[in-house]
C-alpha positions in Angstrom: 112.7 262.1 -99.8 110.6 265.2 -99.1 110.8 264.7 -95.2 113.1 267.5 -93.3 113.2 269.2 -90.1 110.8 272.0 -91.1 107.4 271.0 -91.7 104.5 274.0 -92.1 101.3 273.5 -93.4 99.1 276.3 -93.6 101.0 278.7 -91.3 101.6 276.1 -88.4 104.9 274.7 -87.7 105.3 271.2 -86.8 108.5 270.1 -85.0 110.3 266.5 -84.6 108.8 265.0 -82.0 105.4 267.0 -82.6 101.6 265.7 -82.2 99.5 269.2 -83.5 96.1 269.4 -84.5 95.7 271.8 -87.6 92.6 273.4 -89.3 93.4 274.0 -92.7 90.8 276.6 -94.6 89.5 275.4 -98.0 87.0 277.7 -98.3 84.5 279.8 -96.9 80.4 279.6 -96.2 78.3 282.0 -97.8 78.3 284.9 -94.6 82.6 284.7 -95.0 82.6 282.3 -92.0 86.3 280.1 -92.6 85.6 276.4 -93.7 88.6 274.0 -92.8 90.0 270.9 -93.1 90.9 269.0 -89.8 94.0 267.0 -89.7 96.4 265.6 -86.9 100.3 265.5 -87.6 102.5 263.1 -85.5 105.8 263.7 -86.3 108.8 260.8 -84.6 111.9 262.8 -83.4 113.9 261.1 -86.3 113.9 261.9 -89.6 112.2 259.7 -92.1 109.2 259.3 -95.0 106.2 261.6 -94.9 103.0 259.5 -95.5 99.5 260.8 -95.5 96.6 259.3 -94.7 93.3 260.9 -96.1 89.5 259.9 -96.2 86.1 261.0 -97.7 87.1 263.0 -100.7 83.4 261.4 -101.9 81.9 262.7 -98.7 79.5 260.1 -98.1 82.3 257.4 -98.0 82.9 257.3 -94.5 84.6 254.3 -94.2 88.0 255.6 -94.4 86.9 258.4 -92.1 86.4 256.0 -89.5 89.6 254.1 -90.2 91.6 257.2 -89.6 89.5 257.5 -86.8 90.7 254.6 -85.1 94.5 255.5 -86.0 94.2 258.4 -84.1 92.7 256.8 -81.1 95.2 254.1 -81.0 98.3 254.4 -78.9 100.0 251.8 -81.4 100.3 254.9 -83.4 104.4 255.3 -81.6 106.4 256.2 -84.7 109.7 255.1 -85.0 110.8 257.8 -87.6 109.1 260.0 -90.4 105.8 261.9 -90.4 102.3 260.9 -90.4 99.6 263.3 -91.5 95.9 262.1 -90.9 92.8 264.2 -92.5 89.7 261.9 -91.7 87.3 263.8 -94.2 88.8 266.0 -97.0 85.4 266.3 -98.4 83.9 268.7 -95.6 80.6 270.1 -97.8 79.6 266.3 -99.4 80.4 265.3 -95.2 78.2 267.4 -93.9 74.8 266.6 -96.3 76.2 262.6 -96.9 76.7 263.2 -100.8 79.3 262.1 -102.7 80.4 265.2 -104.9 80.7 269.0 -103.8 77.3 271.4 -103.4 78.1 272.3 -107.2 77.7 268.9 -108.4 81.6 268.4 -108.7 83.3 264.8 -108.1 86.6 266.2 -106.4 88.5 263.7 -107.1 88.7 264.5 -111.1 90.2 268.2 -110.1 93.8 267.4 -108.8 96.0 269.1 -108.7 93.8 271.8 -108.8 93.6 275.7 -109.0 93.1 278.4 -107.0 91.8 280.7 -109.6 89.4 278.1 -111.0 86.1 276.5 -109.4 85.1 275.0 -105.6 86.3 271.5 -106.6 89.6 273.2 -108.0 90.5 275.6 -105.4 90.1 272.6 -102.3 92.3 270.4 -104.7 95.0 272.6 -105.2 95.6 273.7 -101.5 95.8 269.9 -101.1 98.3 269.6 -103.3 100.2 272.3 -102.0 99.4 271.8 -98.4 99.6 267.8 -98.4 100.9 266.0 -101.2 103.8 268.1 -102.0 104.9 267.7 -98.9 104.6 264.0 -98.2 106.6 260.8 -100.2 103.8 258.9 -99.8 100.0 258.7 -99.8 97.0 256.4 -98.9 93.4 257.3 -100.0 90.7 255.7 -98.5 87.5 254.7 -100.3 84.4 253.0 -100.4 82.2 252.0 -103.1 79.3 254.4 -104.8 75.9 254.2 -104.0 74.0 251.1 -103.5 77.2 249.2 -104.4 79.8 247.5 -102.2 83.7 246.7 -103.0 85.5 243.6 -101.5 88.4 245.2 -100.0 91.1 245.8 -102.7 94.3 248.3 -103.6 94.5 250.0 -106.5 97.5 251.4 -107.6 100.1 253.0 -110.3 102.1 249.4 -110.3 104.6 250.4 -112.7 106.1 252.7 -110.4 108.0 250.3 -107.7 107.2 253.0 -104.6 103.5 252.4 -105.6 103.8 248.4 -106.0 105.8 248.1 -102.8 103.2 250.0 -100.5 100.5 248.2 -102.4 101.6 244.5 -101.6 102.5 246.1 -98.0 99.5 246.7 -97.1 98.2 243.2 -97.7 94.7 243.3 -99.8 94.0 239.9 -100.6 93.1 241.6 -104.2 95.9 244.5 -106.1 94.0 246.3 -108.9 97.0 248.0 -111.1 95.7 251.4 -112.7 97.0 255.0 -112.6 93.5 255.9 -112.0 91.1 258.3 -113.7 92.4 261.6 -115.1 92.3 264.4 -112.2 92.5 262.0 -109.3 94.1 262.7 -106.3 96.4 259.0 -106.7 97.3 260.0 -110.0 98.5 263.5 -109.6 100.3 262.8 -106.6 102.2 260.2 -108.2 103.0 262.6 -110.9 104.2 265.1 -107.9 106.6 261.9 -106.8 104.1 261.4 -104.5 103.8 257.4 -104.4 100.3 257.1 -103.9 97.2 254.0 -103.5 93.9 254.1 -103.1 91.9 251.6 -100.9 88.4 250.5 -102.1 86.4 248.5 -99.4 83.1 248.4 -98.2 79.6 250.3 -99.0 79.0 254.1 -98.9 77.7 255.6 -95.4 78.4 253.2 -93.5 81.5 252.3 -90.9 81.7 248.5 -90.4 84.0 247.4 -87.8 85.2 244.5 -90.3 86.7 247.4 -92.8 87.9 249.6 -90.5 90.1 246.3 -88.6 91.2 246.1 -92.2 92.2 249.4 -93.0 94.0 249.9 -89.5 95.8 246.9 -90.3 96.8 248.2 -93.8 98.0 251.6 -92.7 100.4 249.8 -89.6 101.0 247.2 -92.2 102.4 250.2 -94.3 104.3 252.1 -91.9 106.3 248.7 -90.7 107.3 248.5 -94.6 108.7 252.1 -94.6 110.3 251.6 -91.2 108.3 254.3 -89.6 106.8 251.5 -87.0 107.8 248.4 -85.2 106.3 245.1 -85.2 105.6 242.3 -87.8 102.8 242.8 -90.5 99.6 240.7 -90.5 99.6 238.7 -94.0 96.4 238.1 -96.0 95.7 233.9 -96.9 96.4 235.2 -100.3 97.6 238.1 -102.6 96.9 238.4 -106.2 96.9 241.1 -109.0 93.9 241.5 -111.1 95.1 241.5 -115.0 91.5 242.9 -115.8 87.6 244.0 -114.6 84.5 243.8 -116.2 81.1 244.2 -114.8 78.1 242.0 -115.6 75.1 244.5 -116.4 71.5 243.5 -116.0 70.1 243.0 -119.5 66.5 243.6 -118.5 64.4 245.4 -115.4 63.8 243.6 -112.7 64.7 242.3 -108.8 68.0 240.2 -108.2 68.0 237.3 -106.1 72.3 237.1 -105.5 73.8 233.7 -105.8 77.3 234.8 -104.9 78.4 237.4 -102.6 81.5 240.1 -102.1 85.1 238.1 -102.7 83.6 234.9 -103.8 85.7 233.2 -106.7 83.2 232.1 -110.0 83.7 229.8 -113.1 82.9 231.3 -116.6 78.9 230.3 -117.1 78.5 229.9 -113.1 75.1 231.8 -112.3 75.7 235.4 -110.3 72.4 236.1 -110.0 68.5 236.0 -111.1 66.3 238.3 -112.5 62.8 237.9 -111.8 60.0 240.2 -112.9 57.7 242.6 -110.0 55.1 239.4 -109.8 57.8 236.6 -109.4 58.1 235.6 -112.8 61.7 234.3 -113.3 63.2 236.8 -116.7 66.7 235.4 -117.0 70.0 234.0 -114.5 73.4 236.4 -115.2 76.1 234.8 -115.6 79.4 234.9 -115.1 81.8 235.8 -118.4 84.9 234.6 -117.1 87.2 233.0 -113.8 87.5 235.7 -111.6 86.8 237.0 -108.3 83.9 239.0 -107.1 85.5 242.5 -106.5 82.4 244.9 -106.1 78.6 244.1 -106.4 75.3 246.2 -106.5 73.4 245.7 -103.3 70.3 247.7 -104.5 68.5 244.3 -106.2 66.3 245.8 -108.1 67.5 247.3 -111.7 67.2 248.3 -115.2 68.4 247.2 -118.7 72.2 248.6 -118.6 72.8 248.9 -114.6 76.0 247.6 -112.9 75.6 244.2 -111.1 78.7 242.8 -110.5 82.1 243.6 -111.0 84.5 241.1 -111.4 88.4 240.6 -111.3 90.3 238.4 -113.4 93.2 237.3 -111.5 96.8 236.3 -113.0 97.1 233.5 -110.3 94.9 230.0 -111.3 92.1 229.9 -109.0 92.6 226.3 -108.0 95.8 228.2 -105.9 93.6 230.3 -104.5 91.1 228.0 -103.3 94.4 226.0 -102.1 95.5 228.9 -100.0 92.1 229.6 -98.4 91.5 225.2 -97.6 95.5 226.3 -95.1 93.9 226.4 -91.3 93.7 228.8 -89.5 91.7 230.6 -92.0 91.6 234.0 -90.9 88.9 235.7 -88.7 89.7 239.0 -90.3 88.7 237.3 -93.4 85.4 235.9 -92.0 84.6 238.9 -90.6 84.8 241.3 -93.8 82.9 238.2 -95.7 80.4 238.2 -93.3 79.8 242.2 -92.9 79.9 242.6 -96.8 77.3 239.8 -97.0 74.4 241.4 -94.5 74.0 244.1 -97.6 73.0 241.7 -100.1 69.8 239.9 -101.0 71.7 236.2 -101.2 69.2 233.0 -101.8 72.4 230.5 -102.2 74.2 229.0 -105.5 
C-alpha cells in the first residue's frame, strides 16, 4: 500500500485528518500565465488506501465532472480511513472550448504515463502520473461516451488483476466490460504503476444527467465501503454480468434511423435494432441484431453513412432468460428506471 503519513503533491502537504484544496500547474497559456489542475484531498486521521477519483480527461465529458461534483458537496463524504483525492476535470483546455482532445488535436488519454520533455498531451500526463497515480493504490476514471453517442452505464476494467475485478464488481454496474484498455490510457498505465485502476462509461458527452451522476455517487461510496474507507452497506444492482465480447452493428447504407431498442435493452440474434429509411421516407433496410446481447452504447445522431457506428452491443456470459428473471424480482429499482428513462429522451425510438 502506497498510503503513509506524508502526502505532497505539488509542493502542498496534506496531513491525516486534512481537507486542502490544491491547484496543480499543468501548463501554462501563451502570455506565461500558470494553468492548473483543481483537486480536493480528504484525508481520515487513520491510515489506509489512497483512491483517486478523476473526471473529463475527454474535456467535453462532463459527466464524471459532475459526479465528483456532488462527492464533494456531500457530507456522506466522512472517511473512515485512507485518502481520497478528487480532480473533477483533468482535461482543463478541451473543458474550457467543450472538445474532447487537447488544442493540438491530442486524445490525452493515449499519452500516460507521459513526459515532460515531450508534447502538451505528454507533459499533462506525466505530472499526473507523478503527482496522482503514483501516489494512490487505487483509481476510478469517469467517462462518458463520444460524440453523438451514449453508453448504458458500465465498468471496464483490467479483470485479471483481482484489485481491478474487486473494485469493479464493488461498484455495482449492472454491466463489467474486462479490457486493459487502449495502449497509453490512463487505466492501463496506472495499473502497470500498481495502481488498480477502472474506468466508468455512462451517459452522452456534454451533458450532466442527474440519473448518471446518482449512479456514479453511488459507485464511488459503493467503492470506498469495499476498501473500508466508509461506513454503511452498498446499494446492489438487480443484476451483475461480465461481457465476454462487443461488437457494433454499422449502418450499411446512408440514411435516418428510426430506433427500435434503446440504451440497456437485452436483443435476440435477428431482433430488429433499427430502420434505415431514405431523406423522402422511403424505407432502405431494418439492422439487425448479430447476436444475444445487451445494448451497451448506441448512436443518438439518427442520421448516418455507409460504415458509421449504430449500436454497440455486449455479449454477456450469463443466459439472458437469468437476466430477464432478475429484472421480473419487485421492487425493480428506481435508479434503474431512472437511468433507462434519461438515456432514452436522446434517442429517436418508434417502438419494436
Amino acid at each position: 500500500m502506497k498510503s503513509r503519513e506524508k502526502l505532497v503533491i505539488g509542493k502542498t502537504r496534506i496531513d491525516p485528518g486534512q481537507v486542502l484544496d490544491i491547484r496543480l500547474k499543468i501548463s501554462e497559456t501563451y502570455t506565461g500565465d500558470p494553468i492548473a489542475m483543481a483537486l480536493r484531498v480528504v484525508r481520515a486521521a487513520k491510515p489506509g488506501p489512497t483512491l483517486f477519483i478523476c473526471a473529463a480527461i475527454h474535456g467535453n465529458e462532463i459527466s464524471g465532472t459532475g459526479i465528483v461534483h456532488e462527492l464533494m458537496f456531500q457530507k456522506t463524504l466522512q472517511l473512515t480511513k485512507g485518502t481520497v483525492i478528487l480532480i473533477p476535470v483533468v482535461n482543463i483546455f478541451g473543458f474550457e472550448t467543450n472538445q474532447r482532445n487537447l488544442p493540438d488535436r491530442r486524445d490525452l488519454n493515449r499519452f500516460f504515463p507521459g513526459n515532460l520533455k515531450g508534447s502538451l498531451a505528454s507533459r499533462i500526463a506525466a505530472i499526473f502520473t507523478r503527482e496522482i497515480v503514483r501516489k494512490c493504490d487505487y483509481g476510478i476514471d469517469l467517462h462518458s461516451a463520444a460524440q453523438q453517442r451514449t453508453n448504458y452505464p458500465n465498468v471496464r476494467g483490467d479483470f485479471s488483476l483481482p484489485a481491478v475485478k474487486k473494485i469493479a464488481r464493488a461498484f455495482g454496474s449492472e454491466l463489467l466490460v474486462p479490457n486493459k484498455g487502449p495502449m497509453g490510457s490512463l487505466r492501463r498505465s496506472a495499473c502497470r504503476a500498481r495502481c488498480f485502476t477502472i474506468n466508468v462509461e455512462a451517459g452522452a458527452p456534454s451533458k450532466m444527467a442527474p440519473s448518471v451522476i446518482e449512479f456514479g455517487v453511488q459507485g464511488v461510496e459503493n467503492v470506498l465501503i469495499e476498501l473500508g474507507m466508509l461506513k454503511g452497506s452498498p446499494s446492489k444492482p438487480l443484476y451483475q454480468v461480465q461481457l465476454e465480447k462487443t461488437t457494433w452493428v454499422r449502418a450499411q447504407v446512408g440514411g435516418i434511423l428510426r430506433f427500435h431498442i434503446l440504451p440497456g435493452d437485452l436483443v435476440e440474434s435477428g431482433q430488429a435494432l433499427a430502420t434505415n429509411y431514405g431523406i423522402l421516407g422511403k424505407e432502405q433496410n431494418i439492422l439487425r441484431s448479430p447476436v444475444n446481447g445487451l445494448v451497451l452504447g448506441m448512436a443518438t445522431m439518427p442520421t448516418v453513412k455507409p460504415g458509421e457506428p449504430v449500436c454497440h452491443l455486449g455479449i454477456p456470459t450469463t443466459p439472458l432468460a437469468k437476466i430477464r428473471k432478475s429484472l421480473k424480482k419487485p421492487p425493480l429499482s428506481s435508479l434503474h428506471r431512472k437511468i433507462r428513462r434519461q438515456l432514452a429522451s436522446d434517442i429517436s425510438f418508434v417502438g419494436r
